[in-house]
C-alpha positions in Angstrom: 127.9 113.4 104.7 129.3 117.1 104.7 130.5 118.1 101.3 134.7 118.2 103.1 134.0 114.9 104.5 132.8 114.0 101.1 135.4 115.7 98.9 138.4 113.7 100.9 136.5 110.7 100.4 136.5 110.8 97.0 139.9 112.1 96.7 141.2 108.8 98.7 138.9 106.6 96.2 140.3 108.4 93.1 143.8 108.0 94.2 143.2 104.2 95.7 143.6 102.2 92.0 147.6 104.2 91.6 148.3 103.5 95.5 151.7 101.6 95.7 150.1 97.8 96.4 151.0 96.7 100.2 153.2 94.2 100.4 154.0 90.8 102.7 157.1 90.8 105.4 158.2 88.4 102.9 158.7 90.2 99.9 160.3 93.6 101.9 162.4 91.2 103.7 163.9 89.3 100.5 163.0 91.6 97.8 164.7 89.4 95.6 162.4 86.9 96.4 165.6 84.7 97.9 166.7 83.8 101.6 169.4 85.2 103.2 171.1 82.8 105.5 173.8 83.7 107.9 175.6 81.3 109.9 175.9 81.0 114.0 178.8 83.5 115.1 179.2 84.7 111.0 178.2 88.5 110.0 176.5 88.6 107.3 178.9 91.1 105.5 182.1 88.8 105.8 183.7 91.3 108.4 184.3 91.3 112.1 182.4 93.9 114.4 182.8 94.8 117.0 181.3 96.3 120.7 182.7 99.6 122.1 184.1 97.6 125.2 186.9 94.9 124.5 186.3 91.1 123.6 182.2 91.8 122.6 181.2 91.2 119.2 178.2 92.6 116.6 177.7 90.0 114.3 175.2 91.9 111.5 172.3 89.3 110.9 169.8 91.0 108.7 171.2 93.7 106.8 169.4 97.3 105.4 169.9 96.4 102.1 168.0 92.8 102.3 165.1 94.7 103.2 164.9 97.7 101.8 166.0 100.0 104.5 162.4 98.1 106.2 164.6 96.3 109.0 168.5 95.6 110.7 169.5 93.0 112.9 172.2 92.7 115.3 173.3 89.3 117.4 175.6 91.4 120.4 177.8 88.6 121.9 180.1 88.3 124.6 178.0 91.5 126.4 180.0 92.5 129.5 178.4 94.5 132.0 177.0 97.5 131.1 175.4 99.5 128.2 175.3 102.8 126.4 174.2 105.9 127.3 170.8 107.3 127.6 169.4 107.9 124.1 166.8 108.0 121.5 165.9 107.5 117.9 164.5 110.1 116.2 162.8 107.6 113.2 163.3 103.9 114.4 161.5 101.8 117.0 164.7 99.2 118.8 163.6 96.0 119.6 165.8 93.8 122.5 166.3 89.7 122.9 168.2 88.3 125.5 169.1 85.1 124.3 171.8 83.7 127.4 173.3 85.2 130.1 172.1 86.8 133.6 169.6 89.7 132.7 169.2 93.2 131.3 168.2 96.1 133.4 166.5 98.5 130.6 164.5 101.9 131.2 161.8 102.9 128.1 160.6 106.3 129.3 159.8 106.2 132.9 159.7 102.6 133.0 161.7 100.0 134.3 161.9 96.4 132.9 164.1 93.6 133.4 165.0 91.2 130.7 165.8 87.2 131.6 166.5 85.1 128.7 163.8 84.5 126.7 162.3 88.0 127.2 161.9 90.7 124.6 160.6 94.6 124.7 159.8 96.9 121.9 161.2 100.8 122.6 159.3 103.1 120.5 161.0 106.1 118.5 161.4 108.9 120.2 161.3 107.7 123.4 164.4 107.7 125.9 165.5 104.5 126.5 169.0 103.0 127.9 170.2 99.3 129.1 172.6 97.9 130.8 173.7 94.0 130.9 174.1 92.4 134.6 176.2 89.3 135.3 178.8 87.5 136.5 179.1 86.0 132.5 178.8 87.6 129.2 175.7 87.6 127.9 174.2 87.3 124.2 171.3 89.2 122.3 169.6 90.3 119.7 168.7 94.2 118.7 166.2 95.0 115.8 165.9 98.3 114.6 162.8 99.1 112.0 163.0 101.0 109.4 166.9 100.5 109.5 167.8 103.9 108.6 171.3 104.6 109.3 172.1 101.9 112.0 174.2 100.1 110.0 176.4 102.3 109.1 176.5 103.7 112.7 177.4 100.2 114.1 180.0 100.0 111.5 181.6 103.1 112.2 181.2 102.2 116.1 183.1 99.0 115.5 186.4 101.1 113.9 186.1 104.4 116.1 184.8 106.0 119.3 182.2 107.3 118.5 180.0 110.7 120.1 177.1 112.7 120.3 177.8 114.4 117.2 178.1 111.1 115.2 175.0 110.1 116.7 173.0 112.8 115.9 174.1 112.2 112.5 172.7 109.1 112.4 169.6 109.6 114.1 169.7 109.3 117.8 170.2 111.9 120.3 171.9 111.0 123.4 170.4 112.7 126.5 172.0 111.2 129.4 174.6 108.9 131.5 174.5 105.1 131.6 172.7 102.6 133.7 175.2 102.4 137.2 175.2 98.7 137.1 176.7 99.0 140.8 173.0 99.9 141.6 171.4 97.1 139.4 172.8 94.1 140.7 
């Protein structure tokens, strides 16, 4: 073994006995050891959210603080047509689940994926990514964000106030482009 390859070794096995011990899903997802239940069509902080386009609702699922900034959870329903701009996040992977409705149309890079109910996709940070919902019907899903960083708050300030680039820069995303033309989609 070379004497640098050594020297990190044992640097890693001197430090392994005051490493932090790793921890279940459990525990960072009820820290205090307690479940968090949230009704169908309730937000779990007692307040109404809601979408940047009329009549849609955010009900807030799984807040930051129930796991330790680790995870945020968002049940979107009443989704008309259409979606947000083009955009990434700078520290946070977004995870989609359509639960009812016709399908999403969603781009992750250079990629293009179509979600049916039942269907789920992962974006990774830092990559562009950008959706739009298709159908006669609202639809209804889910959208996961891990760590949570400062989702919450930005969905909370969304629901009160138009929000823009600058705002979402300040909470971590950059937008980079137009949204979905769901004329095209369809």
């Amino acid at each position: 073994m070379k004497s640098v390859a050594r020297r990190n070794f044992l640097k890693v096995a001197v430090a392994l006995p005051f490493a932090p011990p790793l921890r279940s899903f459990a525990e960072v997802a009820s820290p205090l050891g307690k479940p968090v239940f949230v009704a169908a069509d309730a937000d779990a902080t007692g307040t109404e959210h809601h979408g940047p386009r009329a009549g849609t609702h955010l009900d807030f699922k799984v807040l930051t603080r129930d796991t330790q900034d680790g995870f945020f959870l968002i049940e979107h329903r009443n989704v008309p047509q259409g979606g947000p701009v083009r955009h990434l996040h700078y520290a946070q992977e977004e995870w989609f689940y359509l639960i009812d409705g016709n399908k999403v149309v969603i781009e992750v890079g250079d990629e293009r994926f179509t979600l049916r109910p039942g269907d789920s996709i992962l974006a990774p940070r830092n990559v562009p990514h950008v959706w739009a919902y298709v159908g006669e019907k609202p639809g209804r899903m889910l959208m996961g964000f891990t760590p949570a960083g400062q989702m919450e708050d930005f969905f909370t300030l969304s629901s009160k106030q138009r929000v823009d680039a600058k705002i979402a820069e300040a909470h971590g995303m950059k937008w980079l482009g137009p949204p979905l033309d769901v004329s095209k989609l369809v």
